[in-house]
MARTIPA-988881 format. One record per residue: residue number from 1; residue in three letters; x, y, z of N, C-alpha, C in turn. Coordinates in steps of 0.1 Angstrom, whole numbers. Last residue first. Example, Ala and Ser with C-alpha at 12.3 -4.5 7.8 and 13.67 -1.06 7.14 Angstrom:
REM MARTIPA-988881
+-----+--------+-------+-------+-------+-------+-------+-------+-------+-------+-------+
! num ! residu !  n_px !  n_py !  n_pz ! ca_px ! ca_py ! ca_pz !  c_px !  c_py !  c_pz !
+-----+--------+-------+-------+-------+-------+-------+-------+-------+-------+-------+
!   2 !    SER !   128 !   -22 !    71 !   137 !   -11 !    71 !   129 !     0 !    79 !
!   1 !    ALA !   132 !   -57 !    78 !   123 !   -45 !    78 !   132 !   -33 !    78 !
+-----+--------+-------+-------+-------+-------+-------+-------+-------+-------+-------+
REM end
This chain:
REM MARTIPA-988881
+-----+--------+-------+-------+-------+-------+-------+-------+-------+-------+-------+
! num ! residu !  n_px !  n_py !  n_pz ! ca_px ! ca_py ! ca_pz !  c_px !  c_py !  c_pz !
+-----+--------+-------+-------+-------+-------+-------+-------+-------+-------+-------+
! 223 !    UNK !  -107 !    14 !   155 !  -114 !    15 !   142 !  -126 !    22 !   143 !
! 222 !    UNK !   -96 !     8 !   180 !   -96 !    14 !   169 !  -102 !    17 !   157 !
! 221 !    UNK !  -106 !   -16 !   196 !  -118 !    -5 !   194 !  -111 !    14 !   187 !
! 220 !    UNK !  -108 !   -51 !   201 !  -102 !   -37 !   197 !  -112 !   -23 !   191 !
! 219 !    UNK !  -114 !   -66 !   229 !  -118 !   -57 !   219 !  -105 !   -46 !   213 !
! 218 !    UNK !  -107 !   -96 !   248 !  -101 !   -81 !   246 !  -111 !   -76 !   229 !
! 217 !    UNK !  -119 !  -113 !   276 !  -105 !  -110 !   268 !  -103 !   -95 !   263 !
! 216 !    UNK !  -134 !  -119 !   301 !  -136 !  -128 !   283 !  -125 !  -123 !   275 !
! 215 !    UNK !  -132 !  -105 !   319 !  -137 !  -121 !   324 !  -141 !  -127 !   310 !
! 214 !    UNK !  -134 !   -75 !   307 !  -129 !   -82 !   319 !  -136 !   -97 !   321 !
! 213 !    UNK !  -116 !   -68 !   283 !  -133 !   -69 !   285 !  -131 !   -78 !   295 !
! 212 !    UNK !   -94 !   -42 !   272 !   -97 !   -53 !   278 !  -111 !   -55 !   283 !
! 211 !    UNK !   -91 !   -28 !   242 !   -98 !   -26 !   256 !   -96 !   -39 !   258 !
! 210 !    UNK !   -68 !    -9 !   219 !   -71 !   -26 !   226 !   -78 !   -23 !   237 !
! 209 !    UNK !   -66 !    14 !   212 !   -65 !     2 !   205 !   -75 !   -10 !   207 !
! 208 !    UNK !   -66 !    32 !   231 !   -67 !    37 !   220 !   -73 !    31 !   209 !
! 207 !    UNK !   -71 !    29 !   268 !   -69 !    28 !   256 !   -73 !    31 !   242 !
! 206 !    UNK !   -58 !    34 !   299 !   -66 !    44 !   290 !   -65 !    38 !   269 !
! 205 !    UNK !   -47 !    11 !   308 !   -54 !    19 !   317 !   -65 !    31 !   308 !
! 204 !    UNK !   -33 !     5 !   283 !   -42 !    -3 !   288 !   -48 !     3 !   297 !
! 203 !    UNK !   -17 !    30 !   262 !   -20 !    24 !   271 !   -32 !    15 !   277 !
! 202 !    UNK !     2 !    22 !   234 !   -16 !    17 !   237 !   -12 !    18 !   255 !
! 201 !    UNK !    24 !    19 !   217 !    17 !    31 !   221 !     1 !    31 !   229 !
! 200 !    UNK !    28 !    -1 !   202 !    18 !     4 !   195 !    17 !    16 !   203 !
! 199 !    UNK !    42 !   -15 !   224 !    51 !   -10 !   210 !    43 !     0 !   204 !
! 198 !    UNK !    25 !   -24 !   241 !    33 !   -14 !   245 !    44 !    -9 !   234 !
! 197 !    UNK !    10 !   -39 !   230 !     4 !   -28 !   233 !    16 !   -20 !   237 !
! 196 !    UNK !    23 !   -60 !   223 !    22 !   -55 !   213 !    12 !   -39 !   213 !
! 195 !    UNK !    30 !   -66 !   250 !    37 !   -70 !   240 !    34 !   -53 !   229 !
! 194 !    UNK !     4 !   -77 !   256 !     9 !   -67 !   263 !    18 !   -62 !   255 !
! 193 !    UNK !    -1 !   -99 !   238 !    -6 !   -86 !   238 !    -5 !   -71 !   244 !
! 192 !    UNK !    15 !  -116 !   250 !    18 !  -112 !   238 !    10 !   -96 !   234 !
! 191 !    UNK !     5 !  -122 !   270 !    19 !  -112 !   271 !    23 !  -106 !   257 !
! 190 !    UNK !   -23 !  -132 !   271 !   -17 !  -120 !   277 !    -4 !  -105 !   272 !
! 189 !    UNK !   -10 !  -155 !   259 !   -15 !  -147 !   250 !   -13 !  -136 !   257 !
! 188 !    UNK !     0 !  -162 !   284 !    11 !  -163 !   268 !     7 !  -154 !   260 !
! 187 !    UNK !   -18 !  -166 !   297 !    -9 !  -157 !   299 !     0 !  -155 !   287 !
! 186 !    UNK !   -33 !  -190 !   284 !   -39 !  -175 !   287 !   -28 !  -165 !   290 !
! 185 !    UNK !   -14 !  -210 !   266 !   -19 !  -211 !   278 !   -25 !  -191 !   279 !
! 184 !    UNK !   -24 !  -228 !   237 !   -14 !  -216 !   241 !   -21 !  -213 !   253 !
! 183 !    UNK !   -33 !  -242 !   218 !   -34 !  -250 !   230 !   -29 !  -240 !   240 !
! 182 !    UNK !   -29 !  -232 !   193 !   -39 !  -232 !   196 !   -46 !  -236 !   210 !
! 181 !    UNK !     2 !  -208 !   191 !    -1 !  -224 !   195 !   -17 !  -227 !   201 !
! 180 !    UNK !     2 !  -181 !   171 !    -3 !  -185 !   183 !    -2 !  -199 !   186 !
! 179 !    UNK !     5 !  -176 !   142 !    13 !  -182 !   151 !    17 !  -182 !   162 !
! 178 !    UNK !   -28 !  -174 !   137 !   -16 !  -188 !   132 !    -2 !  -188 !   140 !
! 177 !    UNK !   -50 !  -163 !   152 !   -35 !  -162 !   151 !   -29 !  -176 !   145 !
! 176 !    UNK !   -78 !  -178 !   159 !   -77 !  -169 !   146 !   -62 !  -165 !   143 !
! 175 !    UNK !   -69 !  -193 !   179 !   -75 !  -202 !   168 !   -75 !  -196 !   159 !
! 174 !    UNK !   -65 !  -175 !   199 !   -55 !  -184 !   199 !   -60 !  -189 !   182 !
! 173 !    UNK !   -91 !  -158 !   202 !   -77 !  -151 !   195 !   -66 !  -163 !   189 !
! 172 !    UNK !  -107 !  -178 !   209 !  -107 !  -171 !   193 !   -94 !  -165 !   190 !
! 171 !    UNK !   -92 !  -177 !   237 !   -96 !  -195 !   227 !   -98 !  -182 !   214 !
! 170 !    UNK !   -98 !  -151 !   245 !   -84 !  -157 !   241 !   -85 !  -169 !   235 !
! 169 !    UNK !  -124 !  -134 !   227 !  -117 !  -147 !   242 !  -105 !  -148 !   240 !
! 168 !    UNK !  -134 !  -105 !   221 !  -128 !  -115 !   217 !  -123 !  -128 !   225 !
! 167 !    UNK !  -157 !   -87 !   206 !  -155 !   -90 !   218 !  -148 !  -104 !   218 !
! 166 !    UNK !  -153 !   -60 !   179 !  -161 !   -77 !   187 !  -156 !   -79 !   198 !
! 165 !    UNK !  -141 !   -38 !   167 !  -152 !   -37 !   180 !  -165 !   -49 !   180 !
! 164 !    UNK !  -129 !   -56 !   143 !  -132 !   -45 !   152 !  -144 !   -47 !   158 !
! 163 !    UNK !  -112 !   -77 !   132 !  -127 !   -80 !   141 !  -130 !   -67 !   147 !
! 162 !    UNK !   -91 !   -65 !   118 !  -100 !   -75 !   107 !  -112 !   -80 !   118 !
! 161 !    UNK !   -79 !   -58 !   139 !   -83 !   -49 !   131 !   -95 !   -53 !   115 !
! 160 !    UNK !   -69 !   -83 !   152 !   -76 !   -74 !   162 !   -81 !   -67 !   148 !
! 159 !    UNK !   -55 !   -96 !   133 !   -65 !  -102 !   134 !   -74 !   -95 !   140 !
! 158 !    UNK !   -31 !   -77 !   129 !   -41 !   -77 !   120 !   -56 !   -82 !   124 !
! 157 !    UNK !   -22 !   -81 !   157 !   -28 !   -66 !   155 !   -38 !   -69 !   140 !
! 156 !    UNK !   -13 !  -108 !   149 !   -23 !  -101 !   159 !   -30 !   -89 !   159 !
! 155 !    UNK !     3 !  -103 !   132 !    -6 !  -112 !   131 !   -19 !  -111 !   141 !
! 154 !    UNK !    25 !   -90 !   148 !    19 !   -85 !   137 !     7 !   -88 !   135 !
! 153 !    UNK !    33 !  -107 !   170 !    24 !   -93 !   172 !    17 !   -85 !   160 !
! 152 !    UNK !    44 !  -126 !   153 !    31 !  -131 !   165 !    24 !  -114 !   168 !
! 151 !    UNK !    64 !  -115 !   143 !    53 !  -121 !   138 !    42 !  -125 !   140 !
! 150 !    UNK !    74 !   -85 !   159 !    71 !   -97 !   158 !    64 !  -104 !   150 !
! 149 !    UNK !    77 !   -50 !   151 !    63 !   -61 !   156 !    71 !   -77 !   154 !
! 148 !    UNK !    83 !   -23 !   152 !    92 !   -32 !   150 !    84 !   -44 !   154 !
! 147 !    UNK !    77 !     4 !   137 !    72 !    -1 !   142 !    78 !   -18 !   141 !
! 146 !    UNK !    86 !    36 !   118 !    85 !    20 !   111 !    83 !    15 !   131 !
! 145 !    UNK !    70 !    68 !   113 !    81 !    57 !   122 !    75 !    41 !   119 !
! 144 !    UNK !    50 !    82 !   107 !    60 !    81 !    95 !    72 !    72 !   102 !
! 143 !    UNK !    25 !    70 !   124 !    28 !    81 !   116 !    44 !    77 !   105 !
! 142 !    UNK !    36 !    46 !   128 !    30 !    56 !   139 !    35 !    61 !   137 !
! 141 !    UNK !    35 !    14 !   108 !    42 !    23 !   109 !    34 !    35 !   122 !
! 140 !    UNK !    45 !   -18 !    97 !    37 !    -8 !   108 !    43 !     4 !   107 !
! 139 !    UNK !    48 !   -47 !    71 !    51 !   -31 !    81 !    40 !   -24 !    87 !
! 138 !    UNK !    41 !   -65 !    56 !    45 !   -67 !    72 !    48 !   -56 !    80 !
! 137 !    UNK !    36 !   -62 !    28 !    49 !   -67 !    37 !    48 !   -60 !    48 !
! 136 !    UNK !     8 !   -68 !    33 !    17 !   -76 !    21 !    27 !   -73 !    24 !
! 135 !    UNK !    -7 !   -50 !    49 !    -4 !   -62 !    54 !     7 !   -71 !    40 !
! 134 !    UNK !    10 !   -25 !    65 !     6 !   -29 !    53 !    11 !   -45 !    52 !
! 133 !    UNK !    -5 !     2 !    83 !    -2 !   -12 !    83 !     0 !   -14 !    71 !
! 132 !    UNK !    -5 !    26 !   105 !    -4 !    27 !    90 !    -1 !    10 !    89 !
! 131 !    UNK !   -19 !    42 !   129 !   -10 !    34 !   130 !   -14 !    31 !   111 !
! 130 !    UNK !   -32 !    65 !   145 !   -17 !    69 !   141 !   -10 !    59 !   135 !
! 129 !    UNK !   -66 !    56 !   129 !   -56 !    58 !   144 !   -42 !    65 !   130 !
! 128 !    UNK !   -56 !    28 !   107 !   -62 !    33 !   120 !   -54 !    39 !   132 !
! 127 !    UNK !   -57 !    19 !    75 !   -55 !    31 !    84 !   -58 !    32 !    96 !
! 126 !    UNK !   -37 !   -10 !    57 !   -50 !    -2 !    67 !   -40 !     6 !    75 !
! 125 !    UNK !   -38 !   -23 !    26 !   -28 !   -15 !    36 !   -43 !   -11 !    46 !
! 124 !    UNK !   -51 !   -45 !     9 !   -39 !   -52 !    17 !   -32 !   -39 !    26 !
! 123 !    UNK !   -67 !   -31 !     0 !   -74 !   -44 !     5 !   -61 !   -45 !    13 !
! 122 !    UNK !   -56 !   -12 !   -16 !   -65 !   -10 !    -8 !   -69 !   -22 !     5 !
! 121 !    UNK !   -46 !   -30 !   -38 !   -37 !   -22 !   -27 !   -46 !   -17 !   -13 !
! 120 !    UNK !   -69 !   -39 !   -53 !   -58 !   -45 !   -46 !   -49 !   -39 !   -34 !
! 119 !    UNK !   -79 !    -9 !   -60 !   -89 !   -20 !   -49 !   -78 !   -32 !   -41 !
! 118 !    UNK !   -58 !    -4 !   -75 !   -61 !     2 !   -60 !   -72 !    -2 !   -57 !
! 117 !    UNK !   -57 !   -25 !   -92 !   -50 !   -22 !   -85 !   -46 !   -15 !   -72 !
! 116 !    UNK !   -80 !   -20 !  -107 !   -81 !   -34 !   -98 !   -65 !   -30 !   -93 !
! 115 !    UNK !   -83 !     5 !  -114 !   -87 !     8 !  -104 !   -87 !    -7 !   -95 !
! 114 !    UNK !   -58 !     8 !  -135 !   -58 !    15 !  -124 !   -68 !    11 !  -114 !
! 113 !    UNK !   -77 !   -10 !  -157 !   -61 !   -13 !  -148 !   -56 !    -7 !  -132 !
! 112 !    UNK !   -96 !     9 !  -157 !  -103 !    -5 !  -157 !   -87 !   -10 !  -146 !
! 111 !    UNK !   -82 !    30 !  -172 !   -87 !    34 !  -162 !   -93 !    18 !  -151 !
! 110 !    UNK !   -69 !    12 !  -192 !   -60 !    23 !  -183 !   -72 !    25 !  -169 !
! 109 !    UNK !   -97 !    11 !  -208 !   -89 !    -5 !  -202 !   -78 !     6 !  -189 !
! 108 !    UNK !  -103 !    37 !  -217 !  -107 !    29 !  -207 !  -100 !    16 !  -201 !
! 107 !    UNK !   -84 !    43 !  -239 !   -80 !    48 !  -222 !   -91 !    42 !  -212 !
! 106 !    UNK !   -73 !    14 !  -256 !   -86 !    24 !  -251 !   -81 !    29 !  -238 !
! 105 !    UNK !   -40 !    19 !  -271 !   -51 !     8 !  -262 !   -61 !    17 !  -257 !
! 104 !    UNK !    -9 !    14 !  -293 !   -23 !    20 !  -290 !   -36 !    13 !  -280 !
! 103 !    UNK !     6 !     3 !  -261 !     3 !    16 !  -269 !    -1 !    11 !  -285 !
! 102 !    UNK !     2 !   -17 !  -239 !    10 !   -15 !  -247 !     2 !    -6 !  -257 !
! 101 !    UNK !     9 !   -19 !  -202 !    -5 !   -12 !  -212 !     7 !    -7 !  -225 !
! 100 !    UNK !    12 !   -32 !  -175 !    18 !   -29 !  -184 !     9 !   -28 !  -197 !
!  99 !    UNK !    22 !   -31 !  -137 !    14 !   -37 !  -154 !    20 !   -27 !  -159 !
!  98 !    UNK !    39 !   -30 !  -119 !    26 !   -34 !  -118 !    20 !   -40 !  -126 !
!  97 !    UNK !    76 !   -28 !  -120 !    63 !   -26 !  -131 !    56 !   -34 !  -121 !
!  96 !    UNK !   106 !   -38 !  -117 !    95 !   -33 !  -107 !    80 !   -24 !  -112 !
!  95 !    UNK !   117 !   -45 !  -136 !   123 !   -32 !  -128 !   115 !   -29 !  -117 !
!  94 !    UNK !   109 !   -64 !  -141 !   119 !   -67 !  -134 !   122 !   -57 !  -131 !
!  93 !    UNK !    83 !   -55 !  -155 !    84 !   -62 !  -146 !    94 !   -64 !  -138 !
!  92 !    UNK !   105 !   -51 !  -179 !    98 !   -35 !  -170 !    88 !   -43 !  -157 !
!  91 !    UNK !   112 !   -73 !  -193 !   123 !   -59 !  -185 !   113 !   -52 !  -172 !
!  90 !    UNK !    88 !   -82 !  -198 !    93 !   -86 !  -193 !   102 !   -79 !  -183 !
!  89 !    UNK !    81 !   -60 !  -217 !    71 !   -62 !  -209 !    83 !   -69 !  -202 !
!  88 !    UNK !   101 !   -64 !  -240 !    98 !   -52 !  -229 !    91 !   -56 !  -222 !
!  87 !    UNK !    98 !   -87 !  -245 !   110 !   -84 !  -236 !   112 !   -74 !  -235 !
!  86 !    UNK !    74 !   -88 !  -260 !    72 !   -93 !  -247 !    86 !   -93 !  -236 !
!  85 !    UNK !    69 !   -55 !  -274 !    75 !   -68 !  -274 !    74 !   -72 !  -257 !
!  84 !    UNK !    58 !   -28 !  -275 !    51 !   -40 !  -271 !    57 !   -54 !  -269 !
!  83 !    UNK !    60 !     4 !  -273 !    70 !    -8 !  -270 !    62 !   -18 !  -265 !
!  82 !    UNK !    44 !    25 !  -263 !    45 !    15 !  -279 !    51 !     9 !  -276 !
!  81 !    UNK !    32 !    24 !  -231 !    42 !    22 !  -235 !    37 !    16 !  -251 !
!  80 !    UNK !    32 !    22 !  -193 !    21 !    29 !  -209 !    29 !    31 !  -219 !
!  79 !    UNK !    29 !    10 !  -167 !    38 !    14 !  -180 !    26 !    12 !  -189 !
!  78 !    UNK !    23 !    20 !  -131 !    14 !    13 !  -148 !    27 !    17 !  -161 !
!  77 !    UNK !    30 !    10 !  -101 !    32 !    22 !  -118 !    30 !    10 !  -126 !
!  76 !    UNK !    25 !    22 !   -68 !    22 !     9 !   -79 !    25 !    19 !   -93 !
!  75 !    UNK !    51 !    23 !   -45 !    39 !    31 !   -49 !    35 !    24 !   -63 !
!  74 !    UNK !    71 !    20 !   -30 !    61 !     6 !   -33 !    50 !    17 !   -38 !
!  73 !    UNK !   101 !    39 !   -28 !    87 !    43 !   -26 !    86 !    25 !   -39 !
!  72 !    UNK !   129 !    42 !   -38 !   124 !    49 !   -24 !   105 !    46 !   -21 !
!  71 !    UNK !   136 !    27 !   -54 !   150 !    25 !   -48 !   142 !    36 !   -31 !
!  70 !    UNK !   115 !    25 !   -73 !   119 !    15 !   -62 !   126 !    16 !   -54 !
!  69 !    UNK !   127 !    48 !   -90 !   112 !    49 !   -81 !   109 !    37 !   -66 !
!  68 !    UNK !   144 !    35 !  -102 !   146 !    46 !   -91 !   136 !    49 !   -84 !
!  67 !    UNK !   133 !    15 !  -118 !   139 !    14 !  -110 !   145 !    24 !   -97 !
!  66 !    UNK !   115 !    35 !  -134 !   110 !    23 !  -125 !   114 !    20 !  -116 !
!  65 !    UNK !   138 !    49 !  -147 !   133 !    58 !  -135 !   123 !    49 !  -127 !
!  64 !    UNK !   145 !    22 !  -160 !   156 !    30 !  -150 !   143 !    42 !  -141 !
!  63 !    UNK !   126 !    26 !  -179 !   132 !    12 !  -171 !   139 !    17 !  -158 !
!  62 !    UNK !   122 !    44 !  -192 !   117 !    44 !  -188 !   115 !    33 !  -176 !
!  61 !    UNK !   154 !    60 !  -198 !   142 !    54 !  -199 !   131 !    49 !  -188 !
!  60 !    UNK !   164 !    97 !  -198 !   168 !    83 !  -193 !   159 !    73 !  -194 !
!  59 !    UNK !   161 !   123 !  -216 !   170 !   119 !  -203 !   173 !   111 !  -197 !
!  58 !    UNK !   130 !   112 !  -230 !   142 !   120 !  -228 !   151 !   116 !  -215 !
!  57 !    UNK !   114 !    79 !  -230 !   117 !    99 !  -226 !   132 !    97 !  -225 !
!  56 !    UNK !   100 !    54 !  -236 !   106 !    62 !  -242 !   106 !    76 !  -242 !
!  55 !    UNK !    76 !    45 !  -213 !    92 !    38 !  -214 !   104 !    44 !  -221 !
!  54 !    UNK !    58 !    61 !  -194 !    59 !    61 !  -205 !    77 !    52 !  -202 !
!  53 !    UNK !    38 !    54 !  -163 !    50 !    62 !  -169 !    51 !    51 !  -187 !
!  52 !    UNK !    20 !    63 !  -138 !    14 !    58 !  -148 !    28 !    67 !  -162 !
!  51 !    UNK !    16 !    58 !  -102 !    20 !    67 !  -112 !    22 !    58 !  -127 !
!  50 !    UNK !   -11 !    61 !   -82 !    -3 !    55 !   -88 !     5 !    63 !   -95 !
!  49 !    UNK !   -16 !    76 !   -58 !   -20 !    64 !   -56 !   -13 !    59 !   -70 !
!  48 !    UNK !     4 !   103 !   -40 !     0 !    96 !   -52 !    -2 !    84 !   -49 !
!  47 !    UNK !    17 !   111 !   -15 !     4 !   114 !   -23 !    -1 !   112 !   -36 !
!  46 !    UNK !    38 !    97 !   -14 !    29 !    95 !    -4 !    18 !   103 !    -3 !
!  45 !    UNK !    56 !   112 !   -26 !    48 !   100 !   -34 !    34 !    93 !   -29 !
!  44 !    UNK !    70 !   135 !   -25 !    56 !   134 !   -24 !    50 !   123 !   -27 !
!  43 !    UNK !    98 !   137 !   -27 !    92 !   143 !   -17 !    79 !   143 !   -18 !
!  42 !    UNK !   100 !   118 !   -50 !   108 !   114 !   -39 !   104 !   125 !   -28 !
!  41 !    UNK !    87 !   130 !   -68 !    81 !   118 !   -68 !    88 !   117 !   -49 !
!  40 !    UNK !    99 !   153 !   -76 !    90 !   155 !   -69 !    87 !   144 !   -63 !
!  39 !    UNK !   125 !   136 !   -92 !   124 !   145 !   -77 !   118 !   145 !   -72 !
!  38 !    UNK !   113 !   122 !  -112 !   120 !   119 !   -98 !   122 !   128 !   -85 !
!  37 !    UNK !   107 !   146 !  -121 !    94 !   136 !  -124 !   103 !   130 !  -109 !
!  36 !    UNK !   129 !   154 !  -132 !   123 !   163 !  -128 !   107 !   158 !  -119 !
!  35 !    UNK !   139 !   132 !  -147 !   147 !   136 !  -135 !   140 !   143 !  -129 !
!  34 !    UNK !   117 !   131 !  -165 !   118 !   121 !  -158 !   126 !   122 !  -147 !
!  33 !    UNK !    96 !   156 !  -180 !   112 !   151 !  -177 !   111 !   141 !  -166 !
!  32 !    UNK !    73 !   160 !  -177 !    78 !   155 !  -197 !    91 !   149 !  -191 !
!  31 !    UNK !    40 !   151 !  -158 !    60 !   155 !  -164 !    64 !   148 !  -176 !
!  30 !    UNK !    11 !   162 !  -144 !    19 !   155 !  -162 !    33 !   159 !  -154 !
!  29 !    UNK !    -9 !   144 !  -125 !    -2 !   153 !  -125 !     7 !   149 !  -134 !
!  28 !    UNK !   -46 !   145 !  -121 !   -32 !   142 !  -127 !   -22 !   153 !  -124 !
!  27 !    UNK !   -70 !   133 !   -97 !   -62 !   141 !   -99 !   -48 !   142 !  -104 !
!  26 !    UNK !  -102 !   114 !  -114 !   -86 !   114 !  -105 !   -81 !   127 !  -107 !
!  25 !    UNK !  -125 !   113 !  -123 !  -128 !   120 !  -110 !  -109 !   117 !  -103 !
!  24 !    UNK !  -131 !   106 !  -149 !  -130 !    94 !  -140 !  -128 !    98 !  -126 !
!  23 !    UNK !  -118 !   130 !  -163 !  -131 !   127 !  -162 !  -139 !   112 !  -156 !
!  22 !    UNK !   -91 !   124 !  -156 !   -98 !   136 !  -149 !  -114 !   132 !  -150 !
!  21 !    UNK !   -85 !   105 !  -177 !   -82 !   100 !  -160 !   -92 !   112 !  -152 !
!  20 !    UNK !   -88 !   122 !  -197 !   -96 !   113 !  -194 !   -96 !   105 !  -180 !
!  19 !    UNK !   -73 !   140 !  -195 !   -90 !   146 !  -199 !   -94 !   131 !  -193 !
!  18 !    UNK !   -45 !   123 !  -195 !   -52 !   133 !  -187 !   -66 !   137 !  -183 !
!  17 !    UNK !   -47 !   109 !  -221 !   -44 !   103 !  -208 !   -49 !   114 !  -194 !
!  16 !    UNK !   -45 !   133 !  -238 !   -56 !   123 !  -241 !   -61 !   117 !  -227 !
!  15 !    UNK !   -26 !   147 !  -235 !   -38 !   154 !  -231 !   -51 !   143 !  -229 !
!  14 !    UNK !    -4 !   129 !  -230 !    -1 !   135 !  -223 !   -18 !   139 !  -220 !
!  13 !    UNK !    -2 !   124 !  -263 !   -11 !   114 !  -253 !    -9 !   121 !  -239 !
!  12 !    UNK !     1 !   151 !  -271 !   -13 !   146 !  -276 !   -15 !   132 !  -266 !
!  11 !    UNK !    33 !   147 !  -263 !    18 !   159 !  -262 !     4 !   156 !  -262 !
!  10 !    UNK !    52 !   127 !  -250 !    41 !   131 !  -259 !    28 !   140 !  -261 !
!   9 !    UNK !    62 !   123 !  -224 !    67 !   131 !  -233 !    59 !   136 !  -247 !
!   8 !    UNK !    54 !   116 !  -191 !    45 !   112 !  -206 !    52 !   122 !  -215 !
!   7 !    UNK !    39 !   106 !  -157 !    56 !   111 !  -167 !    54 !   101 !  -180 !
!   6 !    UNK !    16 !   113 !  -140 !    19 !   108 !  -154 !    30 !   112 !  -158 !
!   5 !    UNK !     1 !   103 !  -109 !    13 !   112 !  -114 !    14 !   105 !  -130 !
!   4 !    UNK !   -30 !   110 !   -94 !   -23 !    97 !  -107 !   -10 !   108 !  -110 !
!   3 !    UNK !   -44 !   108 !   -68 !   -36 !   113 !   -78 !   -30 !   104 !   -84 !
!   2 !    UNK !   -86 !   108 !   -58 !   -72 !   101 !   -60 !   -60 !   104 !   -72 !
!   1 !    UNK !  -103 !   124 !   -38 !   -99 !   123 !   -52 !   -85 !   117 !   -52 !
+-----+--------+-------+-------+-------+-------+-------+-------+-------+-------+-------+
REM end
């Protein structure tokens, strides 16, 4: 079940937004206070798939806790908001807004918003294993540790995780890696892979990741 955090000062949309995200099988979680909304947000966000914020609260708007939410966590937020002018919308983009749902609007279209967004996000992060990827910016992570890859290693490990358990040559690897040199001699690749086995934690004698397939190349067999 997936959590939707809601920082929403309005009672009746608070319930409305809620019943109804719930009866769509998500897990809500209401705040009226936005400082208080910040806090939790900053030791848990990494359990929320979105958070879904109001532009006029108490204590500070709704521009600014956007922006604070940026300052620690790519977690996607929907503005739900009367403020319809297009230099709100605009602002709340620049603060770092996903979208933007101007008040009064079907809480279906909200639920419709939410979910091409986590099909989007979905599509661009992978889980395998201890290793956390996210292919739209380029990070790796083993477990909660950032992972320092190359461009060539990154590219790689995606390409390995986008063929699971196929059997790969180094001619496919070279042709599927863009910034591999298609002409790239077998050791090059080799090394690169060595490379990017020994950052990942992958022993080759016993592997997690990457098997080597003796006399054709390599499988990845994470997944």
């Amino acid at each position: 079940m997936q959590k939707i955090l809601l920082i929403e000062d309005e009672v009746d949309m608070q319930e409305l937004i809620k019943d109804y995200l719930e009866n769509y099988h998500f897990s809500v979680t209401v705040f009226t206070q936005p400082k208080e909304a910040l806090r939790h947000l900053k030791e848990q966000h990494k359990e929320y798939a979105v958070v879904v914020l109001d532009l006029m609260l108490p204590q500070m708007d709704g521009f600014d806790v956007c922006r604070e939410i940026r300052n620690f966590s790519d977690i996607p937020v929907i503005i739900s908001s009367a403020r319809g002018e297009v230099s709100d919308k605009i602002l709340a983009f620049e603060a770092g807004a996903d979208d933007y749902l101007a008040k009064p609007y079907e809480p279906r279209e909200l639920i419709i918003r939410i979910n091409a967004i986590l099909r989007r996000v979905t599509k661009m992060l992978h889980k395998v294993g201890d290793l956390s990827i996210n292919e739209e910016k380029m990070e790796v992570y083993i477990e909660d540790y950032p992972v320092d890859l190359t461009q060539v290693e990154f590219e790689l490990l995606l390409f390995f995780i986008k063929n699971s358990n196929k059997v790969l040559s180094r001619e496919v690897i070279a042709n599927g890696v863009d910034s591999i040199e298609y002409n790239a001699k077998e050791r090059t690749i080799d090394m690169h892979i060595s490379n990017l086995r020994h950052k990942i934690g992958d022993d080759p004698k016993n592997p997690k990741y990457i098997k080597s397939v003796w006399g054709i190349g390599y499988k990845f067999i994470g997944a």
